[in-house]
LOTORRO-661723 format. One record per residue (C-alpha): x, y, z. Coordinates in steps of 0.2 Angstrom, whole numbers, always signed. Example, Ala and Ser with C-alpha at 12.3 -4.5 7.8 and 13.67 -1.06 7.14 Angstrom:
REM LOTORRO-661723
REC/+62/-22/+39
REC/+68/-5/+36
END
This chain:
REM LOTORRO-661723
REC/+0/+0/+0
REC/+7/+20/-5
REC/+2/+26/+12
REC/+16/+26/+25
REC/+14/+28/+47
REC/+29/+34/+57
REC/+35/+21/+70
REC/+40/+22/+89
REC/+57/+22/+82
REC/+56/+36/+71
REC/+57/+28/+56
REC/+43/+29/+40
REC/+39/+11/+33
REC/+24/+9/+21
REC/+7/+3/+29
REC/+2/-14/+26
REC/-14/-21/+24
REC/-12/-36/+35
REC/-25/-50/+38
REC/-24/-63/+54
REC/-34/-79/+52
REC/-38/-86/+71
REC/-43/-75/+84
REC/-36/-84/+99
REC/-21/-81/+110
REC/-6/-79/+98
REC/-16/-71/+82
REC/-23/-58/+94
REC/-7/-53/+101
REC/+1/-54/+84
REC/-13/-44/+76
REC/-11/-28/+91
REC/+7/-29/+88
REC/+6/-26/+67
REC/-6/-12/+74
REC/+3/-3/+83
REC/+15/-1/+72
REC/+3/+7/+61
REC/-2/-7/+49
REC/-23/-8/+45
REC/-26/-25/+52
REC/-42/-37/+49
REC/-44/-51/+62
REC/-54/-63/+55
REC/-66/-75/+67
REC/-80/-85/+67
REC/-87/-81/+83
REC/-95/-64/+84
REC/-85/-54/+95
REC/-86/-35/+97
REC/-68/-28/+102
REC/-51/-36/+109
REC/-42/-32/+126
REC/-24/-37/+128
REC/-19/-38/+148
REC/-1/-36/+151
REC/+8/-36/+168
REC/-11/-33/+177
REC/-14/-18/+164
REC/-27/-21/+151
REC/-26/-10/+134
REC/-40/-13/+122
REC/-35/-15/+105
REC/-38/-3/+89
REC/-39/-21/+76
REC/-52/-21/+65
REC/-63/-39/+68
REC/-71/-45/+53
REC/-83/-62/+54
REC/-91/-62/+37
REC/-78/-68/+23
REC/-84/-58/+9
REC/-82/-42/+19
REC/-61/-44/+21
REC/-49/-32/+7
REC/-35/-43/-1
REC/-20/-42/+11
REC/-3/-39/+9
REC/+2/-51/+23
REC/-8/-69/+30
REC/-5/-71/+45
REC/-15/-90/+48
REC/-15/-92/+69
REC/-29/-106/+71
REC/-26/-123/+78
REC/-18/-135/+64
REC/-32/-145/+63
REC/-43/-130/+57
REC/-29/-127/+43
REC/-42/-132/+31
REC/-54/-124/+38
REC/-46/-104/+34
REC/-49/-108/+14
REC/-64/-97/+13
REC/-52/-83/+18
REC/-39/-87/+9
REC/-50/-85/-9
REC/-55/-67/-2
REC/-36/-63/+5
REC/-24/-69/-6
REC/-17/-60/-21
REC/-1/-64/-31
REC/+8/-52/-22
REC/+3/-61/-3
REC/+16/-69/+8
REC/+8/-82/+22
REC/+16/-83/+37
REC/+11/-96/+49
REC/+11/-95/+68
REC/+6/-114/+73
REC/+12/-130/+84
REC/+17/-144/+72
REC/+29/-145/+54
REC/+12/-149/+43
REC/+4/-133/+41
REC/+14/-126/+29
REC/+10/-141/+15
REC/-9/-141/+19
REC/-8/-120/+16
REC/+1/-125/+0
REC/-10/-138/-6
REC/-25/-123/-3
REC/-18/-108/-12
REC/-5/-102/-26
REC/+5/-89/-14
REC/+22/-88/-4
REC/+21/-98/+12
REC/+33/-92/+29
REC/+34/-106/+43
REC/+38/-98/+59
REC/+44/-104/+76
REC/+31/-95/+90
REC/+39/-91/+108
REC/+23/-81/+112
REC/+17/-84/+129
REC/-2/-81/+130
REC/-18/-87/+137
REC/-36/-83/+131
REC/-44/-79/+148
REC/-63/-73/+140
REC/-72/-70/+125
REC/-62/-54/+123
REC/-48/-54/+133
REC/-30/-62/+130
REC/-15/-61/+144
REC/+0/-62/+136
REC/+12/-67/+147
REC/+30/-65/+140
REC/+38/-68/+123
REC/+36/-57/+106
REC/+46/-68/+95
REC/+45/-79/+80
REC/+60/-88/+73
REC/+59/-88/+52
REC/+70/-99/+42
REC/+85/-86/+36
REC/+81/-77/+20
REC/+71/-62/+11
REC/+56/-65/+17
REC/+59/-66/+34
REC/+67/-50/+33
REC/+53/-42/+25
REC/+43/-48/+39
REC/+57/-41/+53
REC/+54/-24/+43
REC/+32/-25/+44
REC/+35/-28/+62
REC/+46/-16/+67
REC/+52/-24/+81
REC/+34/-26/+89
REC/+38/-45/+88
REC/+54/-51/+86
REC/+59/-60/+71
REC/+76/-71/+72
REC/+83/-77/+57
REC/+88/-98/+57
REC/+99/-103/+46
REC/+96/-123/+53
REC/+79/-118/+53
REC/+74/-138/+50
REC/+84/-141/+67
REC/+75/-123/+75
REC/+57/-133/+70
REC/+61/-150/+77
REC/+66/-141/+94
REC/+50/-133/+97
REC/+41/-147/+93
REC/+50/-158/+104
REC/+47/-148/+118
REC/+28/-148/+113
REC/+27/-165/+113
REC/+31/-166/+130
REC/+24/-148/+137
REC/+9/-149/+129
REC/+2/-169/+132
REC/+8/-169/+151
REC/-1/-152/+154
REC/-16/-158/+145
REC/-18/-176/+151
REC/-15/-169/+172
REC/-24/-154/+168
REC/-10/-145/+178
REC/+1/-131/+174
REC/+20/-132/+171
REC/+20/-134/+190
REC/+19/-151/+186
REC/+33/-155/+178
REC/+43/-150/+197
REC/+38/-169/+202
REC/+51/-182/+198
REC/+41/-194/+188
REC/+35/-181/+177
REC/+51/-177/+173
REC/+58/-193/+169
REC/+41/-196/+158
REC/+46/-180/+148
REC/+64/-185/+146
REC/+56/-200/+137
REC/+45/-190/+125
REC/+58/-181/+121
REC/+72/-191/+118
REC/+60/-200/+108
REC/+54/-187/+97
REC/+73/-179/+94
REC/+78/-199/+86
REC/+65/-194/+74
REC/+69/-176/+73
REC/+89/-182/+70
REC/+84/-196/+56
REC/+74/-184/+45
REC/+90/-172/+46
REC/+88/-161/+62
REC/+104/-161/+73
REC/+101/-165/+92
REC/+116/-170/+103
REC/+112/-182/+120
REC/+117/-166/+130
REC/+104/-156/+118
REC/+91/-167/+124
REC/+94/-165/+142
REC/+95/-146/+137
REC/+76/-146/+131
REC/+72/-158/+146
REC/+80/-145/+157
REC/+71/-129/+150
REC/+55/-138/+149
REC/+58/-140/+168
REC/+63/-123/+172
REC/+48/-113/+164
REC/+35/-103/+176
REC/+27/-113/+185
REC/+10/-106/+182
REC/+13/-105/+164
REC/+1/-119/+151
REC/-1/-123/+136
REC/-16/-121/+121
REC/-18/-140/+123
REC/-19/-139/+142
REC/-32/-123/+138
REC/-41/-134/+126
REC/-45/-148/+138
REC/-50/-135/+151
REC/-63/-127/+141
REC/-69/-144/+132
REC/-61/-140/+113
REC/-53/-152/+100
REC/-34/-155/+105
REC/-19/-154/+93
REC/-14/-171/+98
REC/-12/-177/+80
REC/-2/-162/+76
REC/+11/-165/+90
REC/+12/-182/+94
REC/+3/-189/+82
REC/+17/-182/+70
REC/+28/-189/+81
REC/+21/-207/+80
REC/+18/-205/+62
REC/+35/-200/+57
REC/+43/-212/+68
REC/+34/-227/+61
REC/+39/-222/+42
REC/+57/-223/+50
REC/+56/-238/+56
REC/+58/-230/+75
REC/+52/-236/+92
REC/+45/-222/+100
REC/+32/-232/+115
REC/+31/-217/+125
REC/+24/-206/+112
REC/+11/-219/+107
REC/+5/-222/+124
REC/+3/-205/+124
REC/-7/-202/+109
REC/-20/-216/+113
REC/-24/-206/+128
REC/-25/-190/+120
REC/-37/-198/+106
REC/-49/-202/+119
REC/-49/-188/+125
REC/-50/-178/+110
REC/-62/-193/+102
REC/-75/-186/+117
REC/-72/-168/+114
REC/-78/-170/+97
REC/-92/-179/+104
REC/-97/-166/+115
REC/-97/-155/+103
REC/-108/-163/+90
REC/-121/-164/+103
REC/-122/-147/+104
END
């Protein structure tokens, strides 16, 4: 777009038109942050909501983003940002055919490797994957608490730098250059975070008890065999590094899949874990922990679904 917004840093960058699909935790705090560095911003939802207020450190700030619910209604965007849960990849195609031009770079903020080849099956356009270290919680129908955290890792290249210069430093963008490495790390710790937080229904409290540690050490070293035979590089001490930061973190911190169980929703296990168990059997790889795991997350998941067709 020709019109241009000055930045807190004093600098002029041409406005954007940017468009964020998913109206939970993440795409709300992403979506505030690309306004308030001036861009015009569509969050796009499917449940009616009227405005969005962002609490940080016990303050909360409403936000100025524009919230669109009917499809037809959205301008072509300049920037994608898709922030639903994987399993409702499919589910943004409507807004794609209304959002994407020629001209349109994706970037995706979600758990899991696969959403960047189901985006790519849907639409003709350039597709970012991004790593997400946002910390945030949904808390009501209009309010997110972010936590901590304003940084995506991007795979090292143009486009993530175009994306460092539309953000402004509002979120973080870190180059990788082993970005296939960067991926496998985070979801190694997902597969482990996530599950445990989920299936105890506990926040990252939990994993202070010994047995819940070794249980994650398992996951984990697991799911970085796999992560190391499809051309990630994880050392036995980078292992127990992941272990050991998946240990350290707040212990009131959670996860989206420990949010999702709490409030009833669909779970991401096949995304996580299931990729894990998947990708491990076309490798010929043992990995017990990880299936136990998912058959108790498919039940649960299996009665959420359930629950909600009822309804």
């Amino acid at each position: 777009m020709v019109a241009t917004t000055g930045f807190r840093d004093g600098t002029a960058e041409a406005r954007k038109s940017i468009a964020v699909i998913g109206a939970g935790a993440i795409g709300c705090v992403v979506a505030d942050a690309a306004h308030r560095c001036g861009h015009l911003v569509q969050l796009c939802v499917r449940s009616p909501v009227q405005k969005i207020e962002i609490e940080r450190d016990g303050a909360v700030r409403p936000s100025g983003v524009e919230i669109v619910q009917n499809v037809a209604a959205v301008r072509p965007a300049d920037w994608v940002f898709i922030a639903t849960k994987a399993q409702d990849t499919a589910g943004c195609a409507p807004w794609l055919n209304w959002l994407v031009t020629p001209h349109t770079t994706i970037v995706m903020l979600q758990n899991g490797i696969d959403g960047v080849g189901i985006v790519r099956r849907m639409v003709d356009a350039e597709v970012l994957p991004t790593i997400v270290y946002i910390a945030a919680e949904r808390r009501a129908h209009n309010r997110i608490v972010h936590f901590f955290g304003d940084k995506l890792e991007v795979p090292a290249g143009a486009a993530g730098q175009r994306l460092a210069a539309v953000m402004n430093g509002q979120i973080h963008i870190a180059e990788q250059q082993d970005f296939t490495t960067a991926a496998w790390r985070k979801l190694i710790c997902n597969v482990a975070l996530n599950p445990i937080t989920a299936l105890t229904a506990q926040r990252f409290g939990v994993f202070s008890l010994p047995r819940i540690r070794e249980l994650a050490a398992g996951l984990i070293a697991e799911a970085a065999a796999v992560g190391n035979a499809l051309g990630a590089s994880f050392s036995p001490e980078d292992v127990d590094s992941i272990v050991d930061y998946c240990c350290r973190l707040s212990p009131q911190g959670g996860t989206s899949m420990l949010y999702d169980r709490l409030k009833g929703n669909r779970l991401e296990c096949e995304h996580l874990t299931g990729t894990i168990v998947r990708l491990a059997q076309q490798q010929g790889l043992a990995v017990p922990l990880n299936k136990a795991i998912l058959a108790l997350l498919t039940a649960i998941d299996q009665a959420a679904t359930t629950q909600v067709a009822a309804e």
